[in-house]
C-alpha positions in Angstrom: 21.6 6.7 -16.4 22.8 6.1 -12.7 20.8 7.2 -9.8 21.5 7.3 -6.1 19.9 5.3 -4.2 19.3 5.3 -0.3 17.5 2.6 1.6 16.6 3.5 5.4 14.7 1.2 8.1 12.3 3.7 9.5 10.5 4.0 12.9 13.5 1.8 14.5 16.8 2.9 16.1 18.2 -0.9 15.1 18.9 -1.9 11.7 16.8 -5.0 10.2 14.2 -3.4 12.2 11.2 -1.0 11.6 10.1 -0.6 7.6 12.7 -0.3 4.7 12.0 2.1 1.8 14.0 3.4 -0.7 14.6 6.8 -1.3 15.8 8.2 -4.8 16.2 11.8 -5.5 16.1 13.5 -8.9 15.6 16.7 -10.8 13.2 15.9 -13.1 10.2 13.4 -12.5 11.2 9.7 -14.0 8.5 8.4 -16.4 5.7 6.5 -13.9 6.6 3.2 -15.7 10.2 2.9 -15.3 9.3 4.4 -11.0 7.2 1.3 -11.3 9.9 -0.8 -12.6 12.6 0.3 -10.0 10.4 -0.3 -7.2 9.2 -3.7 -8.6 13.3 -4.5 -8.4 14.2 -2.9 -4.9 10.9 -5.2 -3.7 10.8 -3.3 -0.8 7.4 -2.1 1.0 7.9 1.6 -0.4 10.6 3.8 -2.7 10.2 7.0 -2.8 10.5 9.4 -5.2 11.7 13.1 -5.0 12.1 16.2 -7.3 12.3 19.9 -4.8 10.4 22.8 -7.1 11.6 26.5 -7.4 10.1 26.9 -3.9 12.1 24.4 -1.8 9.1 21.9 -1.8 9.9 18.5 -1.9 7.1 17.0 -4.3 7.4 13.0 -3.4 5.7 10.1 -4.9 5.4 6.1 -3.3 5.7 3.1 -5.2 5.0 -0.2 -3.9 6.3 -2.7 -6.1 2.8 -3.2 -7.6 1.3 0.3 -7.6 2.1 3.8 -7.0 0.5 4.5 -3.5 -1.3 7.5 -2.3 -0.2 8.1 0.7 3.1 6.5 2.9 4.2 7.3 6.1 7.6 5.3 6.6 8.6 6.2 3.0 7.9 10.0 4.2 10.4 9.6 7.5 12.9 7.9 4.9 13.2 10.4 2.6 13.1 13.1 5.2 16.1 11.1 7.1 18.2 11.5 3.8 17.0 15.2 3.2 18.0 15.8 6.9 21.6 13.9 6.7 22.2 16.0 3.1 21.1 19.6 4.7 22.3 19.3 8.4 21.5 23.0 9.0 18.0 22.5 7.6 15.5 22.1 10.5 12.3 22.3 8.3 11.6 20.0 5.5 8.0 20.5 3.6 6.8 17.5 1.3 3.6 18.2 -1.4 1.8 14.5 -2.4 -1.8 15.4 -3.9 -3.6 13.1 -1.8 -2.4 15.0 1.3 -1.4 18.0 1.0 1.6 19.8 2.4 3.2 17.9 4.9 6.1 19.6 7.2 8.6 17.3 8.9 11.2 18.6 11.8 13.6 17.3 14.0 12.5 16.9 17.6 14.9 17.6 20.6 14.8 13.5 21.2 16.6 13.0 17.9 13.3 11.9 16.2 11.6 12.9 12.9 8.2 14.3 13.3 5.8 14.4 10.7 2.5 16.3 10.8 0.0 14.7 8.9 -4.0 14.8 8.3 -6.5 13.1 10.9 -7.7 10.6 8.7 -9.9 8.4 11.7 -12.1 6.1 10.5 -16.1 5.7 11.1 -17.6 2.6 12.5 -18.6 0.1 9.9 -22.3 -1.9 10.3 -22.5 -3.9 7.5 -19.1 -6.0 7.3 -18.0 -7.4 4.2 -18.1 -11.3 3.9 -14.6 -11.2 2.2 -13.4 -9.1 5.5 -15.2 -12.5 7.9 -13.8 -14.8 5.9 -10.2 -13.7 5.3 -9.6 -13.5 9.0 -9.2 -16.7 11.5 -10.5 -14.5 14.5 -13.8 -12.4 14.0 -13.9 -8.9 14.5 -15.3 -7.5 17.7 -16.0 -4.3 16.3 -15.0 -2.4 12.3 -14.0 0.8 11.2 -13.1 1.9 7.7 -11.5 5.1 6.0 -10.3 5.6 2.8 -7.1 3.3 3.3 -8.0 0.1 5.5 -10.8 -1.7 7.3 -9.6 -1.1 11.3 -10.8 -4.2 12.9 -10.9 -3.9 16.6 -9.8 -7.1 19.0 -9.7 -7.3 22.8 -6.9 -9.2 23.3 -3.7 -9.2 22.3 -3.4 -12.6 21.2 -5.5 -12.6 18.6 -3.8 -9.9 16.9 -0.2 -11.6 17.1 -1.8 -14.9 15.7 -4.7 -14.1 13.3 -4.2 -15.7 10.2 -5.5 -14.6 7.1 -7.0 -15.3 3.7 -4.9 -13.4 1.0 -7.7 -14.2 -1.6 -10.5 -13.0 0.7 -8.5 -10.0 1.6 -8.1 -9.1 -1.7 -11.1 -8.9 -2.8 -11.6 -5.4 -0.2 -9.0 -3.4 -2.9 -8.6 -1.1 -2.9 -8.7 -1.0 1.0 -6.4 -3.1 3.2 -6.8 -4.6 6.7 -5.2 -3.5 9.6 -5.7 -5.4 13.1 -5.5 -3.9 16.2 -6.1 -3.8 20.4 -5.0 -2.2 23.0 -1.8 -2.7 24.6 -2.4 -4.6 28.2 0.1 -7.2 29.3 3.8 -6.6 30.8 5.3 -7.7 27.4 3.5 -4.7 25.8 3.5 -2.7 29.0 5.7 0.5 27.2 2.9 1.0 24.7 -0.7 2.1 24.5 -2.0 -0.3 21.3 -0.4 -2.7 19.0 -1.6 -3.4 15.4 -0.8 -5.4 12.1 -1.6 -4.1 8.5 -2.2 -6.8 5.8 -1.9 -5.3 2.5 -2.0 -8.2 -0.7 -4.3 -6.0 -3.0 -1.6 -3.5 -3.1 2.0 -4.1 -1.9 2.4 -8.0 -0.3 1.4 -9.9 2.6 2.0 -8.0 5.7 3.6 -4.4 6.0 6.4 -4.4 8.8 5.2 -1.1 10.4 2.7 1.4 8.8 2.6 5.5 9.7 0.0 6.3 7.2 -2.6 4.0 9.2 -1.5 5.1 12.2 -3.8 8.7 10.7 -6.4 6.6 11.8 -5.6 4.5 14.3 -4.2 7.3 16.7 -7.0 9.0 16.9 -9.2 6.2 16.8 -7.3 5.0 20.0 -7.2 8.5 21.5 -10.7 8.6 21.8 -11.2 5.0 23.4 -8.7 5.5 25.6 -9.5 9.4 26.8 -5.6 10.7 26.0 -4.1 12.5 22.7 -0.1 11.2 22.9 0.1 7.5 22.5 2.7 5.3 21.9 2.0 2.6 19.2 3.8 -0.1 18.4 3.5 -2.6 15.5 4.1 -6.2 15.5 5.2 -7.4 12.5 7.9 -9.5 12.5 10.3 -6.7 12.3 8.4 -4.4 14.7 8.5 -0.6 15.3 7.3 2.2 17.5 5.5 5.1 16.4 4.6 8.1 19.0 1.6 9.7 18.1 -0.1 12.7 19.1 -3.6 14.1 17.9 -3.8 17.6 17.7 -7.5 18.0 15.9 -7.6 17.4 12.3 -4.0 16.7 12.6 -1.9 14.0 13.8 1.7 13.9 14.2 3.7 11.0 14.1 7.3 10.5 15.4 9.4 8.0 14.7 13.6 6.6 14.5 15.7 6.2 11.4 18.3 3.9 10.5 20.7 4.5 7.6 21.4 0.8 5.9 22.3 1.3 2.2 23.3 4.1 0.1 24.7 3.6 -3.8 23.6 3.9 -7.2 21.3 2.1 -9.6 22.1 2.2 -13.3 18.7 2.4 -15.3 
């Protein structure tokens, strides 16, 4: 069986940049071992998989190569980049995942994808876990949590680009990840509001180049520390990318590039 395959760095407008996923499109849902197996392969953060129902719903499922994932925001502007470059006179896409819902995606008159999804800010946490302390070279100033991630707050930008980490420590959190964040303050950060890092080795790999599903939390989390609802986020992996963010109540909607760098076929 041969499948088309397209892989897409999201929230970037530069190849090798932003988050790669993999986006596959079918008719009929795969079996979830052999999804497993194909993302295991493409070893990318995300692939996404896609079957549209009788009502022009895209149903979509993430795999990282280790476990299917409930929720994914850079797999989500992926596939809605394909979608958008296979229909260019569609201007609405909806996406059903069960963990969140309908999600609707449009184009915005900046040439951006936009996707709406649910606030998902996190409450403050008083009893740290040792395994969150130890896996971390810099201690926390201050921890939130949500269903996802532990948000551990820094004040300085430094120790967000240089923490180091623990992957055994960290691991024992799953099935929530660590993300690492502060707000944005010197000239080289000067176009952004916050910066952040997502470590992720209970369920995908080390470090995630850029993350929209945590920026559900962290948007709003930032919104209300720094009294504004658009925000401009950017995170500093490696490969880097920028997010614009607005909270509107119990939903936040993220924006973000696309960059086409593969499309072919895998034979399964």
């Amino acid at each position: 069986m041969q499948l088309e395959i397209n892989v897409v760095d999201a929230f970037t407008d530069t190849v090798f940049k932003g988050n790669s996923a993999a986006v596959i499109i079918t008719d009929n849902w795969l079996s979830d071992k052999l999804m497993q197996s194909i993302a295991f392969e493409n070893n990318l953060s995300e692939t996404a998989f896609i079957v549209c129902d009788d009502d022009g719903i895209y149903h979509i499922r993430w795999f990282s190569p280790l476990t299917e994932i409930a929720f994914c925001g850079h797999a989500t502007l992926a596939s809605a980049f394909v979608l958008f470059n296979k229909n260019p006179d569609v201007e609405t896409i909806r996406f059903y995942a069960k963990a969140v819902g309908i999600l609707t995606i449009v184009q915005t008159d900046a040439g951006k994808i936009q996707m709406d999804f649910p606030n998902t800010k996190p409450e403050k946490v008083k009893d740290i876990p040792g395994s969150l302390l130890a896996g971390l070279s810099v201690a926390p100033v201050e921890v939130y949590k949500n269903t996802q991630a532990y948000f551990v707050i820094y004040n300085a930008e430094a120790d967000v680009l240089n923490v180091t980490r623990d992957n055994e420590q960290l691991k024992q959190l799953a099935p929530l990840n660590v993300v690492v964040t502060c707000q944005a303050t010197s000239a080289d950060y000067k176009d952004y509001d916050f910066i952040s890092r997502y470590f992720w080795p209970a369920n995908g790999g080390d470090e995630d180049p850029v993350t929209g599903s945590a920026h559900t939390a962290l948007a709003p989390l930032w919104a209300e520390r720094l009294g504004k609802d658009e925000l401009i986020a950017y995170q500093a992996s490696k490969r880097g990318g920028i997010l614009n963010c607005v909270v509107a109540g119990d939903r936040v909607l993220i924006s973000g590039n696309a960059m086409q760098y593969m499309t072919g076929f895998i034979t399964v």
